[in-house]
C-alpha positions as CSV (number, residue, x, y, z in Angstrom):
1,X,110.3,-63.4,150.3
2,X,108.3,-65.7,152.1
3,X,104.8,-67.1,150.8
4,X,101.2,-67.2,152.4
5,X,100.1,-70.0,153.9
6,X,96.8,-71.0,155.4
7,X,96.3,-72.2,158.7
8,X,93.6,-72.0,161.0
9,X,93.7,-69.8,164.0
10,X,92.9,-71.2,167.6
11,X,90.5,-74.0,166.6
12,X,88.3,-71.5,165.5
13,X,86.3,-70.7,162.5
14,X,88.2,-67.6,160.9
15,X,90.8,-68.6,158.8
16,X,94.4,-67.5,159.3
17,X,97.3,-67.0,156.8
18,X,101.1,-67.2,158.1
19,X,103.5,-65.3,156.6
20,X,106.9,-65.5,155.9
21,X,108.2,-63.2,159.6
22,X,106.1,-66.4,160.9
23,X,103.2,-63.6,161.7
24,X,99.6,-65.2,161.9
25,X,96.6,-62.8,160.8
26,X,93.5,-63.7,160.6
27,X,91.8,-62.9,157.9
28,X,87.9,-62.2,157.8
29,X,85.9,-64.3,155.5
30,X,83.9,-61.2,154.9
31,X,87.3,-59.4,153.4
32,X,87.9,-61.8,151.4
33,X,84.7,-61.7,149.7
34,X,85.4,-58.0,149.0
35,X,88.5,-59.0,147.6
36,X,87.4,-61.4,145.7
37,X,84.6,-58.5,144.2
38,X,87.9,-56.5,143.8
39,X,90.0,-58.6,142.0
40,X,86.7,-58.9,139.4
41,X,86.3,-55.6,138.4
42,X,90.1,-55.1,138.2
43,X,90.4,-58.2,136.3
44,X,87.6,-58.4,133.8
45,X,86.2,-55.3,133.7
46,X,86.7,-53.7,130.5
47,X,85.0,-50.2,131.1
48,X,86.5,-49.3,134.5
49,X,88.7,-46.4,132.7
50,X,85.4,-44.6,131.4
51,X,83.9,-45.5,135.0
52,X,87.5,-43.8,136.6
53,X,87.2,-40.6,134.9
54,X,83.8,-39.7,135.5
55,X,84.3,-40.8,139.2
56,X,87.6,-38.4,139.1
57,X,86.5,-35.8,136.8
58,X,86.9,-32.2,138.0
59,X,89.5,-32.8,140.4
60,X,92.8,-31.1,140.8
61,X,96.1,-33.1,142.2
62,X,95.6,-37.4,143.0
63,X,92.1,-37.4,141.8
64,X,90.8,-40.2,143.8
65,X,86.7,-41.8,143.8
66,X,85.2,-42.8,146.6
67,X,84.0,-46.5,146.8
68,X,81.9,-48.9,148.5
69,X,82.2,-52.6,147.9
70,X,79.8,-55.4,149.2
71,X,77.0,-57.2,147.8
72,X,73.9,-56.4,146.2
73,X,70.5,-56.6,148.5
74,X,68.3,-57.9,145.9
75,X,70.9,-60.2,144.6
76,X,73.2,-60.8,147.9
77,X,75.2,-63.2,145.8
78,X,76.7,-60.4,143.1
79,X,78.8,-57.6,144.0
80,X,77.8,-54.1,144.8
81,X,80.2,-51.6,143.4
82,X,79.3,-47.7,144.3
83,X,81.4,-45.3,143.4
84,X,81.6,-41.7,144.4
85,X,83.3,-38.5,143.1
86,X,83.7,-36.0,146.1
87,X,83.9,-32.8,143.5
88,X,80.8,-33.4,141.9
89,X,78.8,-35.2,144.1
90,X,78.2,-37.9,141.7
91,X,77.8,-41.6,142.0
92,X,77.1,-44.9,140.3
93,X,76.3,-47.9,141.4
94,X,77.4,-51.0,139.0
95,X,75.7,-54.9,139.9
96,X,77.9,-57.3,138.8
97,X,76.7,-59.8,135.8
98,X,78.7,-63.0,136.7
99,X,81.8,-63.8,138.1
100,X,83.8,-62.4,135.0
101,X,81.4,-59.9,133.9
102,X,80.5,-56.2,134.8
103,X,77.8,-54.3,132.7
104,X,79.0,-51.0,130.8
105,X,76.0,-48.8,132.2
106,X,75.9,-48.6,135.8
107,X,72.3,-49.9,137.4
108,X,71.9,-46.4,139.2
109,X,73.6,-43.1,138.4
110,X,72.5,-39.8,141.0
111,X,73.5,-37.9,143.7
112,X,76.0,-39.0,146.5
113,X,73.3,-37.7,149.0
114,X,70.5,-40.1,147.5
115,X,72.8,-43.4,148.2
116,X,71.6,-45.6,150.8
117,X,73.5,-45.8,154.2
118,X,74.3,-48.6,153.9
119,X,76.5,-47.7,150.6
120,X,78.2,-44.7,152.8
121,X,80.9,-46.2,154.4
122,X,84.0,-45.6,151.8
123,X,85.7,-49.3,152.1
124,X,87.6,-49.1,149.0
125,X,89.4,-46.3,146.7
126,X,89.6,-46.2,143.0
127,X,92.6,-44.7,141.2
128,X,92.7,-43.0,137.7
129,X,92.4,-46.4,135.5
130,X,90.0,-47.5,137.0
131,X,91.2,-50.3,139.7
132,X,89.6,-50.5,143.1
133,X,92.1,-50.8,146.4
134,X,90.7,-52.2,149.5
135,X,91.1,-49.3,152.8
C-alpha cells in the first residue's frame, strides 16, 4: 500500500526510490529511459495490435515477440523499438516520431539474423495487444 518515493542513494549520482517495506533500490537512469520508451509505445501508439500479431503470428500456446528497446544510433534521442518473432524469424524495427508518436510502417522489416548486435539482446517482451514489458 505504500507509495514510491525518491531519494538519493549514498551521496551518489544514481537515483534511489524507497518503498513502502522501507526498501531502497536504486534505480538506473538508463532503465528508466527504457521505461520511459515503454510507456510511449504502450501509451500512444495506435498500431501496436497489427505490430503484435505479425510479431506473434504462427505461434502455438502464449505467443510471445521478442524485443529490444534503447535508442536509435542515428537519432540517439528517439527510441529504438525491434521486435522479433522466434517462429518466423521475422523482425521490425520502428523509430519513434516524437514523444507521443510512433509511425505505422516500421523503418526496417527483415530477417532476425540481419539485425545488428547491438539490437540482439531481448530486454523487453511484447504480449498479444501489442504492449511491451521490460525483462
Amino acid at each position: 500500500m505504500g507509495g514510491v518515493i525518491a531519494a538519493q542513494s549514498d551521496g551518489g549520482d544514481a537515483p534511489a526510490s524507497v518503498s513502502g517495506d522501507d526498501k531502497a533500490e536504486v534505480v538506473d537512469p538508463e532503465d528508466e529511459s527504457l521505461q520511459a520508451c515503454v510507456s510511449s509505445w504502450n501509451g500512444s501508439n495506435v498500431n501496436k495490435s497489427s505490430v503484435a500479431s505479425i510479431a506473434t503470428a504462427a505461434q502455438a500456446e502464449n505467443p510471445t515477440a521478442y524485443v529490444h528497446v534503447g535508442f536509435s544510433s542515428v537519432f540517439p534521442d528517439r527510441c529504438l523499438i525491434t521486435v522479433a518473432n522466434p517462429s518466423t524469424m521475422y523482425a521490425q524495427q520502428y523509430v519513434q516520431e516524437s514523444v507521443s508518436a510512433w509511425p505505422i510502417a516500421p523503418a526496417w522489416t527483415g530477417s532476425v539474423n540481419d539485425l545488428d548486435g547491438s539490437n540482439l539482446p531481448w530486454n523487453a517482451r511484447m504480449a498479444q495487444d501489442g504492449a511491451i514489458v521490460l525483462v
